[in-house]
Structure formats: structure tokens, C-alpha cells
C-alpha positions as CSV (number, residue, x, y, z in Angstrom):
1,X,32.2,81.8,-126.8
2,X,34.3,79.4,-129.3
3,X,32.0,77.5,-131.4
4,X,33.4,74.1,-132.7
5,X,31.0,71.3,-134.9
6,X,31.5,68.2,-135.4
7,X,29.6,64.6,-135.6
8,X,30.2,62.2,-133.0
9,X,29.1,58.1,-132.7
10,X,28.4,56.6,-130.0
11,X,30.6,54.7,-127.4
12,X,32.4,52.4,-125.1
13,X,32.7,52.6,-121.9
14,X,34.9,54.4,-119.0
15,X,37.6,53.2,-116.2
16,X,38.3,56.1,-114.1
17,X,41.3,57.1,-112.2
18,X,41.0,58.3,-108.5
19,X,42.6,60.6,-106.0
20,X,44.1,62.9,-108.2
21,X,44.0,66.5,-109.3
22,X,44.0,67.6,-113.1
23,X,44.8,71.0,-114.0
24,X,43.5,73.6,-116.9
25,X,44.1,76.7,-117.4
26,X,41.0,78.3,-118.7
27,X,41.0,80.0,-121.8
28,X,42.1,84.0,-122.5
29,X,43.0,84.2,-119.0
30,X,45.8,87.1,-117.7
31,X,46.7,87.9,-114.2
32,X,49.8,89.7,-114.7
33,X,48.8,93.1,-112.5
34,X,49.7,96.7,-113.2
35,X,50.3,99.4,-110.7
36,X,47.0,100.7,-109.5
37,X,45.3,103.5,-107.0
38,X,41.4,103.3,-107.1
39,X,38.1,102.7,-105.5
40,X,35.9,100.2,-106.4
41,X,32.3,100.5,-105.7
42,X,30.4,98.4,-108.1
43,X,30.8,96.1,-111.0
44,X,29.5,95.7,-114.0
45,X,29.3,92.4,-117.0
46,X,30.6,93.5,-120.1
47,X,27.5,91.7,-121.5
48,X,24.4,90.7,-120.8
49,X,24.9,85.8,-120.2
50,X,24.3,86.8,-116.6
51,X,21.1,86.6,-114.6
52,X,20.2,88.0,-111.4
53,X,22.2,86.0,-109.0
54,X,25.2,87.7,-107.0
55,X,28.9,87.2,-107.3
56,X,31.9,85.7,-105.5
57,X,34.8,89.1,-105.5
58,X,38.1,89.0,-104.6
59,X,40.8,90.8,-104.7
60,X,44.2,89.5,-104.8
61,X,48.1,91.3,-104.3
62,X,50.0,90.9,-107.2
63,X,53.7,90.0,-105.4
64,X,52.2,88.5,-102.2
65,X,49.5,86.3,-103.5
66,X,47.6,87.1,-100.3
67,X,43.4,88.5,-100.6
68,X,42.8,91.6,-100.2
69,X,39.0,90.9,-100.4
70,X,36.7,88.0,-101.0
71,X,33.3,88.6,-100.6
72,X,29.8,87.9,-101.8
73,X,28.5,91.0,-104.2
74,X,24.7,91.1,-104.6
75,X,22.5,92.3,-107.7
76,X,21.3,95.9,-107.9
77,X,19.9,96.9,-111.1
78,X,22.4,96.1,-114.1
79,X,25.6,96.2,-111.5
80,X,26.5,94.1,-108.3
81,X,27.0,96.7,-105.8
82,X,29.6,96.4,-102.8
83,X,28.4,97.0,-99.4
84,X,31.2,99.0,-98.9
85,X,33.3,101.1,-101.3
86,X,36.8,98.9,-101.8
87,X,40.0,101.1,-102.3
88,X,42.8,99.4,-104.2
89,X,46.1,101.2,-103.9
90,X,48.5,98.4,-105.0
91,X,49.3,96.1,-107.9
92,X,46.5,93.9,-107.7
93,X,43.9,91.6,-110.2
94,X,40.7,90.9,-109.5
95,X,38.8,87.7,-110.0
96,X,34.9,86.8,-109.9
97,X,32.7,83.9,-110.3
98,X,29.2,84.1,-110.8
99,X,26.8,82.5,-109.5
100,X,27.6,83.5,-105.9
101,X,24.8,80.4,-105.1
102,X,28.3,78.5,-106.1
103,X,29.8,76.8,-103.1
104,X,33.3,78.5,-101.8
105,X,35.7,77.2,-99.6
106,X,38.4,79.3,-99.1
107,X,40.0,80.6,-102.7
108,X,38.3,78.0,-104.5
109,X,34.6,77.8,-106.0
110,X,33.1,74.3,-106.0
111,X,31.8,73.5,-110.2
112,X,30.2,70.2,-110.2
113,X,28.2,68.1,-113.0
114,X,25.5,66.9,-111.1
115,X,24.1,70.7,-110.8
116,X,24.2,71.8,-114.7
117,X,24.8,75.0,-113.8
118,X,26.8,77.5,-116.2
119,X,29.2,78.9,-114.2
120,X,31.1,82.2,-115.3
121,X,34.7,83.4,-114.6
122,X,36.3,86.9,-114.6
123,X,39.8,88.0,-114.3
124,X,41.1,91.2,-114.6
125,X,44.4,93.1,-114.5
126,X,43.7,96.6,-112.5
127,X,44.3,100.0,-114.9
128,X,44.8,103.3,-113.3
129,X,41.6,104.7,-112.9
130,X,40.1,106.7,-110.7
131,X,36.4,105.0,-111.8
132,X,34.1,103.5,-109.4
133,X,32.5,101.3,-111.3
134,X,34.8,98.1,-113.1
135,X,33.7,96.4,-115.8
136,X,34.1,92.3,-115.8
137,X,34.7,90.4,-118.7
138,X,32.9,86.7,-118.1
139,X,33.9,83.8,-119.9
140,X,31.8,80.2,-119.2
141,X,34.1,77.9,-117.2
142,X,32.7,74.8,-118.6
143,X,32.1,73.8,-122.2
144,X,28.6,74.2,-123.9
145,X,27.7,70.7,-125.6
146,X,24.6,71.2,-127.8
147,X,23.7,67.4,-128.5
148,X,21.0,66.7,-131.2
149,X,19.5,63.7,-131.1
150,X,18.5,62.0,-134.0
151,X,14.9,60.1,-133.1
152,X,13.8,59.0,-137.0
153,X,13.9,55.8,-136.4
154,X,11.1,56.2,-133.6
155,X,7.4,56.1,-134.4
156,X,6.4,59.7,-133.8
157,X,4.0,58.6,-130.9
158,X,7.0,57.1,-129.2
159,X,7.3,58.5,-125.4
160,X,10.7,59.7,-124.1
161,X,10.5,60.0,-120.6
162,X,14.1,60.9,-119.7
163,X,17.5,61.3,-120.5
164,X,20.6,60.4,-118.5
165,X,24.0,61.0,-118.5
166,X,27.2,59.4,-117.1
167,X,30.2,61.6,-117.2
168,X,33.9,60.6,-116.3
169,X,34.8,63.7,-114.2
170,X,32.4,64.4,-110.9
171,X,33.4,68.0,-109.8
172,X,36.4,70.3,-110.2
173,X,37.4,73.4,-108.1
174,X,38.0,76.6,-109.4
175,X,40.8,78.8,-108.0
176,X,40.1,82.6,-107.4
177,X,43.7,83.4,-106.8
178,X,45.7,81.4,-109.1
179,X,42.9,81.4,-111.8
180,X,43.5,77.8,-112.7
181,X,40.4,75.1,-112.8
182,X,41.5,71.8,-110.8
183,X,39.5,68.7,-112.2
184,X,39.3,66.0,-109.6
185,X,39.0,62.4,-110.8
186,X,36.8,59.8,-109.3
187,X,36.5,56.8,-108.2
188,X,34.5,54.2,-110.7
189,X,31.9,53.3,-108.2
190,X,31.7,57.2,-107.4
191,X,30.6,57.8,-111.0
192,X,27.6,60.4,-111.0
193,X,24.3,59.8,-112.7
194,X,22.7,62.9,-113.7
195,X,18.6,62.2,-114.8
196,X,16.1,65.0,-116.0
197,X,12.8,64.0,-116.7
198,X,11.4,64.7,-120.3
199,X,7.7,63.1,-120.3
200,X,7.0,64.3,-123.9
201,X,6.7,62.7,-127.1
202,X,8.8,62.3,-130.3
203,X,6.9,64.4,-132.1
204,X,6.6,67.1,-129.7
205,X,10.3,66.4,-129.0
206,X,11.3,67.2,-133.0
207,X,8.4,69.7,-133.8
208,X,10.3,72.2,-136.4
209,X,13.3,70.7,-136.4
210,X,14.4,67.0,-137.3
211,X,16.6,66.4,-134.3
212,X,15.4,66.5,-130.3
213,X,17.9,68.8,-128.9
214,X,19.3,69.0,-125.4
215,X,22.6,71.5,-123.4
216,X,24.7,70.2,-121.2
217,X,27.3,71.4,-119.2
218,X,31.2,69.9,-119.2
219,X,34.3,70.5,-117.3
220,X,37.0,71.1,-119.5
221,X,38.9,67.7,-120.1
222,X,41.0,65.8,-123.1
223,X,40.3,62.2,-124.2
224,X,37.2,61.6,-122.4
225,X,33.6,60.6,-123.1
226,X,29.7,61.1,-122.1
227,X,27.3,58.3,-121.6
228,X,24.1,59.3,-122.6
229,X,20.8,57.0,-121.7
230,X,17.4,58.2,-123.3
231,X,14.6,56.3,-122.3
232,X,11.9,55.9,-125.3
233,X,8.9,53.9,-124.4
234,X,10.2,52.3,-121.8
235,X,13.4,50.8,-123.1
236,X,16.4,52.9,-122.1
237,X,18.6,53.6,-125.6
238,X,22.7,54.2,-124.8
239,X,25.3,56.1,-126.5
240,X,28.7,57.9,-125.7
241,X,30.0,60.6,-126.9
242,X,33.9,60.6,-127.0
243,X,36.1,63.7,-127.1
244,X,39.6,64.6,-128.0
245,X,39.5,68.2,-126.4
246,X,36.7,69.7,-124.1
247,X,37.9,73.3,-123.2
248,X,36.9,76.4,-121.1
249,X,34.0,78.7,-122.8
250,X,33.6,76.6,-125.8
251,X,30.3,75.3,-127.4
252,X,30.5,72.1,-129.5
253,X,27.5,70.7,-131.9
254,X,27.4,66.5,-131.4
255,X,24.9,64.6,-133.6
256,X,23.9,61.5,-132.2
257,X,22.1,58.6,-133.8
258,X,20.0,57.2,-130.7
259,X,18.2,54.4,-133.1
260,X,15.6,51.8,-132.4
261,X,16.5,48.5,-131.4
262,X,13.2,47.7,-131.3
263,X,12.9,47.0,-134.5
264,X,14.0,44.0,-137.4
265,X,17.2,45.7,-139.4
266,X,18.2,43.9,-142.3
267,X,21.8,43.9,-143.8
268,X,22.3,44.9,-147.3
269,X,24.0,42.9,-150.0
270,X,27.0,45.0,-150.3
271,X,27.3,45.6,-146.8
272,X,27.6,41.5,-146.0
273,X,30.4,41.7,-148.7
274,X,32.0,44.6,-147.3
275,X,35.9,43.6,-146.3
276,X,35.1,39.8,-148.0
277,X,37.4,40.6,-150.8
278,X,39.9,42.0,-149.6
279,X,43.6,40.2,-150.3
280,X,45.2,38.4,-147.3
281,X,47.8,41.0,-145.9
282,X,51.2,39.6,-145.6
283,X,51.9,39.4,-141.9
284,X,54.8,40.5,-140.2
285,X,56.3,38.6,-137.5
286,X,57.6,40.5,-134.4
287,X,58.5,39.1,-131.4
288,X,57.8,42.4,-129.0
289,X,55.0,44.3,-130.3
290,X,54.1,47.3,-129.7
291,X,51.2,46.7,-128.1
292,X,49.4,43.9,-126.1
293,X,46.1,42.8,-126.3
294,X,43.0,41.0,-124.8
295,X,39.3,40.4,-125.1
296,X,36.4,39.6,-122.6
297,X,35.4,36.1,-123.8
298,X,32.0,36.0,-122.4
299,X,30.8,38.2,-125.8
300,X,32.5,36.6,-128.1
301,X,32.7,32.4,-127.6
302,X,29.2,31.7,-128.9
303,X,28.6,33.7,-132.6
304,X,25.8,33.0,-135.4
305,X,26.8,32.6,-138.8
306,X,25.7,34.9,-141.7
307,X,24.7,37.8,-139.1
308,X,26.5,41.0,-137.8
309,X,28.8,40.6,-134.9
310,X,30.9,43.1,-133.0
311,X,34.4,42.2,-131.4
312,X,36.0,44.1,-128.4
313,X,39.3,44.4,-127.9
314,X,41.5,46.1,-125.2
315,X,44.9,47.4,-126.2
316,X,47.9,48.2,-123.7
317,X,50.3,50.6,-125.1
318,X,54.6,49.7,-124.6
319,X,55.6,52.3,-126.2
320,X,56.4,56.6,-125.4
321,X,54.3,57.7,-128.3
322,X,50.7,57.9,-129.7
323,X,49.9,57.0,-133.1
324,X,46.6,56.6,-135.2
325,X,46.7,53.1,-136.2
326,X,44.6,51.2,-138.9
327,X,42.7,47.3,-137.5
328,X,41.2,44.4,-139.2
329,X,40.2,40.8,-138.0
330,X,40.6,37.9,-140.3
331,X,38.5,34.7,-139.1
332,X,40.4,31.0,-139.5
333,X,39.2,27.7,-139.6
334,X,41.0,24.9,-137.1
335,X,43.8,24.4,-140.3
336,X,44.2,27.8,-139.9
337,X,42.4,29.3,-143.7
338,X,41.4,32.5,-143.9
339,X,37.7,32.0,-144.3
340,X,36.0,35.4,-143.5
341,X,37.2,39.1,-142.7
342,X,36.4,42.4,-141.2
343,X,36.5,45.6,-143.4
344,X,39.7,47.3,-142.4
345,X,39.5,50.3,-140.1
346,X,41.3,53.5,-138.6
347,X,41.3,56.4,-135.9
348,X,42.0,54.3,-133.4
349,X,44.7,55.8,-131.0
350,X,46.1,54.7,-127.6
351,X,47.9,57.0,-125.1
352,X,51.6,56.1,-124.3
353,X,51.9,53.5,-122.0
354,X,47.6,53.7,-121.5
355,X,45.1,50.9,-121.5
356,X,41.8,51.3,-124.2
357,X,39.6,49.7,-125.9
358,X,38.0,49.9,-129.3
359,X,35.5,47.6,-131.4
360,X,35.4,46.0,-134.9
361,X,32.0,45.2,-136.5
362,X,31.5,42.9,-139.5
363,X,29.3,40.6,-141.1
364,X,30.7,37.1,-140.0
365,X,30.2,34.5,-142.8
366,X,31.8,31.0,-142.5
367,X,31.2,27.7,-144.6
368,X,30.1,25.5,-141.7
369,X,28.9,25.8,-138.4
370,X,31.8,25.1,-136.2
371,X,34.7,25.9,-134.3
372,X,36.9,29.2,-135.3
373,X,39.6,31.5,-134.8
374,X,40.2,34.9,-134.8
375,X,43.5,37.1,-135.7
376,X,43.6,40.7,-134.9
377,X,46.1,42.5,-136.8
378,X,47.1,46.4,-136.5
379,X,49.1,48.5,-138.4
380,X,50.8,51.8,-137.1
381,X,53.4,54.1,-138.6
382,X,55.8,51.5,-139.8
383,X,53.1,50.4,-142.3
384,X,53.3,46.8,-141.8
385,X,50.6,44.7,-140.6
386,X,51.5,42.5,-137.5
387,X,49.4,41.0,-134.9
388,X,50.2,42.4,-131.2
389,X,51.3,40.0,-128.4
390,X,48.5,38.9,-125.8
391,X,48.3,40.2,-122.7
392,X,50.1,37.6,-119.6
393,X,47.1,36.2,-118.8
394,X,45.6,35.0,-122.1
395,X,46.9,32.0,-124.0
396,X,46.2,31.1,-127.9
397,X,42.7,29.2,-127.3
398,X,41.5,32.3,-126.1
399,X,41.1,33.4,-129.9
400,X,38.9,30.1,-130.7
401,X,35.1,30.7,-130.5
402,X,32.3,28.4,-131.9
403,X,29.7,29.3,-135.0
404,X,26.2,28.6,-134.6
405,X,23.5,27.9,-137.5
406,X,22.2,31.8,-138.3
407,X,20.0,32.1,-135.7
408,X,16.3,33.3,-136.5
409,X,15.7,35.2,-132.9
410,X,18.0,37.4,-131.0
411,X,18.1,39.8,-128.5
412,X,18.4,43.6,-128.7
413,X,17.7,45.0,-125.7
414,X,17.9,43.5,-121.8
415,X,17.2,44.5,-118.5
416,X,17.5,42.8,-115.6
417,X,14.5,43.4,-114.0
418,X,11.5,45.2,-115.5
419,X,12.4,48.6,-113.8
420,X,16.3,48.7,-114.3
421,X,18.2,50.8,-116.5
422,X,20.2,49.1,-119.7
423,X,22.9,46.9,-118.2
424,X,25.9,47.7,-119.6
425,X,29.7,46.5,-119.3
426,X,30.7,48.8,-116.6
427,X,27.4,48.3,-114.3
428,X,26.9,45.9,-111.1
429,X,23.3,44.8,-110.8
430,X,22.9,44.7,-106.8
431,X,20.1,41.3,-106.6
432,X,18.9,39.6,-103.4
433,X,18.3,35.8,-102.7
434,X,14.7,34.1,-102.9
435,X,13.2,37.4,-104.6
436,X,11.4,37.6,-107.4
437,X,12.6,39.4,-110.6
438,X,11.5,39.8,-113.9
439,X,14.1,39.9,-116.8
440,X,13.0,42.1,-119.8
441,X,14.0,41.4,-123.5
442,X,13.4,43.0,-126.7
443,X,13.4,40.1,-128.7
444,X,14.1,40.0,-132.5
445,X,12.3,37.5,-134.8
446,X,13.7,37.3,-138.3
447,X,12.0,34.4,-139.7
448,X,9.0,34.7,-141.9
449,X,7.1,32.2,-139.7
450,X,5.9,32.5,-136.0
451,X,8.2,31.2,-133.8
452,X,7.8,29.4,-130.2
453,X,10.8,29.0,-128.0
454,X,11.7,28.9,-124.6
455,X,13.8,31.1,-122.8
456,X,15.9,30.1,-119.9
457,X,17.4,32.7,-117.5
458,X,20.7,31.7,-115.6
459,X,23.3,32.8,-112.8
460,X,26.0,32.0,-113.9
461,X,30.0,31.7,-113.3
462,X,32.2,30.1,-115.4
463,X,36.0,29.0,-115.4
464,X,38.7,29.5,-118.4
465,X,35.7,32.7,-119.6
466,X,37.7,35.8,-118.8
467,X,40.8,34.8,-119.2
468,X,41.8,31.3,-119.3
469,X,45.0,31.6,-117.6
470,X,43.2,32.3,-114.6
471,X,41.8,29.2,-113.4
472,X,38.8,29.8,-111.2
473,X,37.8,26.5,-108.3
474,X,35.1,24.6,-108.8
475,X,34.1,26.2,-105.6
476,X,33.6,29.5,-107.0
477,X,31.6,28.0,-110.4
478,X,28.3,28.3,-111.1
479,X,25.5,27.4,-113.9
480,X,22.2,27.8,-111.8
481,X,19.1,28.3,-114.1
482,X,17.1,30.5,-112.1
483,X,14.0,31.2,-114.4
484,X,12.1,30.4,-118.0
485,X,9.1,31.0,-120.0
486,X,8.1,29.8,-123.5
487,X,7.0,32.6,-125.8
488,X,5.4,33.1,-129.3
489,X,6.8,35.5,-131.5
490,X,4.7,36.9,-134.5
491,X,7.0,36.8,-137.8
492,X,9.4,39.6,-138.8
493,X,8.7,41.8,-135.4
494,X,10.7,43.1,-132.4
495,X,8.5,41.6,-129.5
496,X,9.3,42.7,-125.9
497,X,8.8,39.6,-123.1
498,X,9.8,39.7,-119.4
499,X,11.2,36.2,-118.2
500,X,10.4,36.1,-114.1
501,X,13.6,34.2,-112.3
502,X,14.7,33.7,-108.5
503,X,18.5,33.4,-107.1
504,X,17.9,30.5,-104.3
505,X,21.0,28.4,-104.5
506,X,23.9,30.7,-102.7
507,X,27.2,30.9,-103.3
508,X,30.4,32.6,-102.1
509,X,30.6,36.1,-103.0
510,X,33.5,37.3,-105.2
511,X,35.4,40.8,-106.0
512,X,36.3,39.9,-109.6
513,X,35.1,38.2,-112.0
514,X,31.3,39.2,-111.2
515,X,29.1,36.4,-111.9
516,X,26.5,37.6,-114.3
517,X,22.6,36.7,-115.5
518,X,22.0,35.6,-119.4
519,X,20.1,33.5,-121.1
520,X,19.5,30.7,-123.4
521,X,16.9,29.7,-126.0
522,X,15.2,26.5,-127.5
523,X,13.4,26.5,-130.8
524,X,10.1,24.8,-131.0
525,X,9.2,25.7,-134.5
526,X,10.7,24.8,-137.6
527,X,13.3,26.6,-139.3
528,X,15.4,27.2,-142.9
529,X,18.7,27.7,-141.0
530,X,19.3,24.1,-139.4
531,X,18.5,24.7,-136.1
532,X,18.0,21.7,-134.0
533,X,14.4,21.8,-132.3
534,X,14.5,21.4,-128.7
535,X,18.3,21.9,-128.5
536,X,19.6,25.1,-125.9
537,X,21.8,27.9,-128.0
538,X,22.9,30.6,-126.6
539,X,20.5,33.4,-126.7
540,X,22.9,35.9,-128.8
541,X,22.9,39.9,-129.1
542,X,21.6,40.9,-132.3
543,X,25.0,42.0,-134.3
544,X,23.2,43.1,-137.7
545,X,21.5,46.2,-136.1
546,X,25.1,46.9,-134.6
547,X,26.8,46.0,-137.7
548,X,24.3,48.1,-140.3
549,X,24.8,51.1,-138.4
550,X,28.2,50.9,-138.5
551,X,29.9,49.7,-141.5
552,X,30.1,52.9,-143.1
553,X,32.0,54.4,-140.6
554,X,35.9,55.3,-140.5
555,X,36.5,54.2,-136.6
556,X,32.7,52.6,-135.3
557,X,34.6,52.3,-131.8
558,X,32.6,54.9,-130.7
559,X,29.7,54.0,-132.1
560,X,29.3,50.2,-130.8
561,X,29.8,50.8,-127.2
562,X,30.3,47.5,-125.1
563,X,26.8,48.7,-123.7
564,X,25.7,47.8,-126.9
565,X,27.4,44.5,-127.3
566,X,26.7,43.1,-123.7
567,X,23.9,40.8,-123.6
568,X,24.6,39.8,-119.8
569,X,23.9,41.3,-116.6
570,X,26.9,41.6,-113.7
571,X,25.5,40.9,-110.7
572,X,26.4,40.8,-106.8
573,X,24.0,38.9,-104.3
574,X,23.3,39.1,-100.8
């Protein structure tokens, strides 16, 4: 098997096509047949991957395509034995799949993810030979991805419970004729969820090594990604792995960071600085970019000064090829100044004429609280920074957002009741009216003092958020708070609280635009960072673990997922 390493961060999330078939042709793979006269009677692996299990056979002619055999081989000893002795006495190949505990329909041999099964393919030209026995050379159909985890920043006594992963791809059918493996794509909603229980701790978990290791399965695919969920003490920790090239009988090494956002990261010096200094780029003007952009609005209109925050953008290629292109953000005041900046960064590449989306972490530092702008600007081949058009539906105050006093409390982790998973920006929380739920938050105090707030939980639908050319009725509008408690949180600690709400007031249900639960909080103690007791601010996701984990990287797309970002939960009601 090809062995490739390389490190991965973790990342964004997936739109899937649907109803369509994808083709690869595994590696190594020849089926061009020779003229033959023998008798086959058993088979035999050229080495020894294979368990115990039996074999899907065939036999296939070389100029009419049409099976001579197909048929399940059993076990016996070190060979699979045929019932009876097969005599081949025309140019033919052979193919075989193992395990024969595979479904097959026809030609074709079902490979799904859900299973994690390694399944193996043979193909072989027939020799002249007289032999009764043929040796079968097995290759793995899917890829082997070893991921190690790093845990380090877990106490040792931490309990992971499970892991979780999210693929893009469902299922794929193998062809025993043609020899070619057909990926089919599915539908979003279709998306599997494949869960194994763990139930042991970190330090059991890392015992002789410093990473927690863990195999998985893939169908061979290009420009893809893996959503990985690990569930340490309770609190469900995402990542993604993104890939250029999965292939055919191929192992790759992926180290992932899975870090604790239960816990207070601080920023350092140089890393608040980092991008700061950097000279305004001269801007070129140009009317039809290559690109288009746009950004979901709900993230990014309420910020806190002097603390880490992470922007999302979607990009929408115009153009027939693919380039790696370089991004930066520069932050305006209303008279249009340049008042803070991102570090610039690169790897970022979007399929022609394909939709994607990346992310851009810095430390946002402006002179006031207030209102602001952003600027995205990219830079491609013709080495010249420009900003790319919006997309139809956005307009210019679509870029303004508002800065709050640094906030001493934010949130790192949410779920939207105490049993659910890690929302994230791709799920649909499924909630019913006059129940009871509980809301749990890891919450992040960063002031030297105890701190008492409130926390209020709302439903919540808003006009102008998404985009703010599309105008949404006052019908279809909603701010409903649905829930609060007022908590004390000890100084300098990562403090989990669950927040009980109920949905009572109804409203017309909608297919876009998904209404969504957040929250808001109220300071009751005094602060250094003039917050205004007993005023509501947003109750904000806590950027500076995003952006300290980050800043050092080439392209942190990856690596600060919108799962990451999102501190709201999409939900439908009924």
C-alpha cells in the first residue's frame, strides 16, 4: 500500500451534490486479457491482509464483456476453494472482491462508509497455464487514513466517550467487469453519521505514545473533507480534515490538534501585532472580478474589540481556471481609514466556476467602540491586490458591523440542549413547542474578578441578517426570548452552565433562512473594559482561542471551521 504523510487542520464545512455518479479508476489496475486454456480450481492471496471470510469470483470474456462466472468462493485453509473446478478456454480476466459478506448486485459490489470495512480488489489478466490453483494480487479499494489525535491540551483524567465522523461521500459501487469504482454523491440531508464508542480515558487513550490514534476507511475522492467529532467529558470537540487527493490502496498520516475549549487561552504580544504593520496595499480597481463574494452576517455584525475574531467568506469562481490565491482583510472606520488588519494569507484555491469558502482569523483592534467596515482583498496570478465584486444579493452595508467594549465573558462551546451534539453551520436542530430544553454553554471568564451576569436565550429571525437584499416580512420576523438564568463565574475559569428555555409563541415555518437560538448577556459586576452594567450585548464566540491556534498557520481555512465560529443554533419547530 502507498504511504503518504502529511499534517492537516481542521475545517469548514460541506454542501454536497446529489444524483450523480463519480468515477475512479483504482490504482495498478490491467484488464487487458491474453489468450488462455486452463482450469481453475482454487485461489490463492498473494499475501497474507486477508482474513477468513470468502470471496466474490468472476470471470469475465475479454471481447464480449459478458460473465463467464460470478460466484461466492468460501475459505479452505490458506485458499478459497471452488465448488466446482472452472475451465477457462478463452481470452478472459478475472476479478475478485473480498469480503464476500460485501453486498452484490449484479457486477457491482456495494462499499459503503457507514460499515468501516476494508474491502479488497483483485484483477487479473489470464496466462497460459495449465495450474489449478491462481494466485490473486489484492489491493485495498479505499484509502487508509491513520488520524492522530493530539489530546495535550486535556487533563489526563479527561473521559472520551466517542468519536464521530461526517464524511461527504455515503457509498460507492464497485464494478467486477469494468474494474472501475463509481462514487455516488448524496444528498446534504442524507449525510451519514458514523459513531464508535470509546469510553476510555486520556491517559489510557495516549499511554506510549503522545497522540490517541484511530483508522478509518475512505472512498477514493479529490477535494473533499472529513468531519470528525470527539466527545471529551461531555463536550463534543470538532474538526475537519480536508483533502486534495484520496486514492485507491493508499494510507495517509493526518495530525490533528482536537484542543480544549474548555479552557482561558490568552493571546501573545506578538501575535495581537501580527499583520498590524503591515503597509496599506495599493488597490486595484476592476470592474469584473474574478470572483464574487459573500458572508453570513449573523457571525460577524456584533465583534469585541481587542480579542480574536474569525471572518467567513464564500467565494464563487467566474473564471475556467484554478489558481492558489493569497487574502487579507483590512478594517475601516465610517471615513473609510484603515484602522486594523489581518495578517495576509495563502493556499486558498477555488475550482473553476465552483462555490467555497475559507476563513481569516485576526486579532481585531480598533480605537473606539463603534461602527466598522470590512474590505476583503485577494490576490491571484496577476499579482495585484483587488477586492472581488459581491455576490447579487448583498449590497455595500453588508460590510459594516459594530465593535463592542472587549468583552470579559464569552462563549466557547454550545449545545442546544444538554444531550445534543456541537451545532454547527451545516446542522438543523429539530425542537418542539411548549417543551422544555436546556441550552449548555462553556463559558469563558477572562476577568480577574468574579463575574455575575445574566444570560438570555432567544428564537430568533431577523430581516436585512443574511443578506440584506433579501427583504424578509414582518410576518416571517421574530425576536422571542424563550429562556434565562443569572450565573456566577469564578475569575480566570472556563465554567460550563445550562440555560433551560421553552418555544411557546409559534410562528410560520420556513425553508430558508432557518430561524436559529443564541443568546445574550448582561453584566452585573464591575468591569476595566467599559461595559455598561445591566445593558444586553451580544453573548459573542470566543475568537482568541480560534485566533491563537491559528495565526501561525499558512491557510487556517481548515483549521477554523464555521463549526467553530457558529455560536447559534439552526432550528425548525413543530
Amino acid at each position: 500500500m502507498t504511504k503518504t504523510n502529511f499534517t492537516l487542520f481542521s475545517v469548514l464545512l460541506c454542501l454536497l451534490a446529489s444524483c450523480q455518479k463519480e468515477v475512479d479508476y483504482p490504482e495498478g489496475l490491467s484488464t487487458q486479457p491474453t489468450q488462455v486454456n486452463r482450469t481453475i480450481a482454487s485461489l490463492r492471496a498473494s499475501s497474507n491482509v486477508l482474513g477468513e471470510d470468502g470471496i466474490h469470483f468472476s470471470v469475465w470474456d475479454a471481447e464480449s464483456k459478458d460473465s463467464l462466472l460470478i460466484t461466492k468462493v468460501p475459505k479452505k485453509g490458506d485458499v478459497w476453494l471452488l465448488g466446482e473446478k472452472f475451465v477457462v478456454d478463452r481470452p478472459s480476466y478475472v476479478s475478485a472482491v473480498y469480503p464476500s459478506s460485501s453486498l452484490r448486485v449484479n457486477e457491482a459490489v456495494l462499499i459503503t462508509e457507514q460499515e468501516q470495512t476494508p474491502v479488497y480488489y483483485s484483477y487479473v489478466d489470464l496466462k497460459t497455464s495449465d495450474s489449478k490453483s491462481l494466485t490473486l494480487n489484492f489491493k485495498l479499494a479505499q484509502a487508509k487514513i491513520n488520524i492522530h489525535f493530539d489530546l495535550s491540551s486535556f487533563p489526563s483524567s479527561s473521559q472520551v466517550s466517542s468519536i464521530r465522523f461526517v464524511p461527504r461521500y455515503s457509498y460507492g459501487w464497485l464494478n467486477l467487469k469494468e474494474g472501475v469504482f463509481n462514487r455516488m454523491n448524496t444528498k446534504e440531508y442524507e449525510s451519514p453519521s458514523i459513531e464508535r464508542a470509546i469510553n476510555k480515558t486520556v491517559k489510557e487513550l495516549v499511554s506510549g505514545s503522545k497522540t490517541f490514534d484511530f483508522e478509518y476507511y475512505m472512498m477514493p475522492q479529490e477535494d473533499t473533507d472529513l468531519a470528525v467529532f470527539l466527545t471529551i467529558d461531555g463536550i463534543e470537540h470538532y474538526s475537519s480534515i480536508k483533502f486534495k487527493k484520496v486514492r485507491s490502496n493508499t494510507e495517509y498520516n493526518v495530525n490533528v490538534d482536537m484542543f480544549n475549549r474548555k479552557e482561558i487561552i490568552f493571546v501573545p504580544e506578538e501575535a495581537k501585532r501580527k499583520g498590524m504593520d503591515l503597509p496599506i496595499p495599493q488597490i486595484e480597481e476592476i470592474f469584473f472580478t474574478d470572483y464574487e463574494f459573500t458572508t453570513t452576517h449573523e457571525y460577524l455584525k456584533n465583534l469585541s474589540n481587542n480579542s480574536g475574531v474569525v471572518f467567513q467568506f464564500w467565494l464563487d469562481s467566474r473564471i475556467d481556471y484554478e489558481e492558489e490565491l493569497e487574502y487579507r482583510l483590512l478594517i475601516r472606520d465610517v471615513d473609510g481609514k484603515v484602522v486594523s488588519q489581518s495578517p495576509i494569507y495563502s493556499g486558498v484555491s477555488i475550482k473553476p466556476f465552483h462555490y467555497d469558502g475559507f476563513m481569516i482569523p485576526f486579532y481585531l483592534s480598533v480605537p473606539k467602540p463603534g461602527k466598522y467596515q470590512y474590505q476583503l482583498l485577494l490576490k491571484g496570478r496577476k499579482n495585484v491586490w483587488y477586492e472581488p465584486n459581491q455576490k447579487y444579493d448583498d449590497n455595500v452595508e453588508d460590510k459594516f458591523f459594530e465593535v463592542h467594549p472587549r468583552q470579559d465573558v464569552f462563549v466557547s462551546a454550545f449545545n442546544i440542549t444538554e444531550t445534543s451534539g456541537k451545532t454547527h453551520s451545516v446542522s438543523v436542530n429539530s425542537l418542539k413547542y411548549n417543551t422544555e430544553y436546556k441550552s449548555a454553554w462553556i463559558l469563558n471568564n477572562y476577568s480577574s474578578t468574579e463575574q455575575k451576569v445574566m444570560i438570555r436565550v432567544y428564537n430568533r429571525r431577523q430581516p436585512y441578517e443574511t443578506h440584506s437584499k433579501i427583504k424578509l416580512d414582518e410576518t416571517s420576523t421574530w425576536l422571542d426570548q424563550v429562556g434565562e438564568a443569572t450565573i456566577t463565574i469564578p475569575p480566570m475559569t472556563a465554567h460550563r452552565v445550562e440555560v433551560p428555555y421553552t418555544i411557546t409563541k409559534r410562528h410560520p415555518r420556513v425553508n430558508r433562512f432557518l430561524p436559529y437560538i443564541c443568546a445574550t448577556i448582561t453584566y452585573h459586576s464591575p468591569n476595566n473594559h467599559g461595559l455598561q452594567l445591566g445593558k444586553e450585548y451580544p453573548l459573542l464566540a470566543d475568537g482568541d482561542i480560534l485566533y491563537r491556534r491559528a495565526y501561525e498557520a499558512k491557510n487556517p481555512s481548515p483549521f477554523v471551521g464555521g463549526s467553530l465560529v457558529n455560536n447559534v443554533g439552526h432550528i425548525d419547530v413543530e
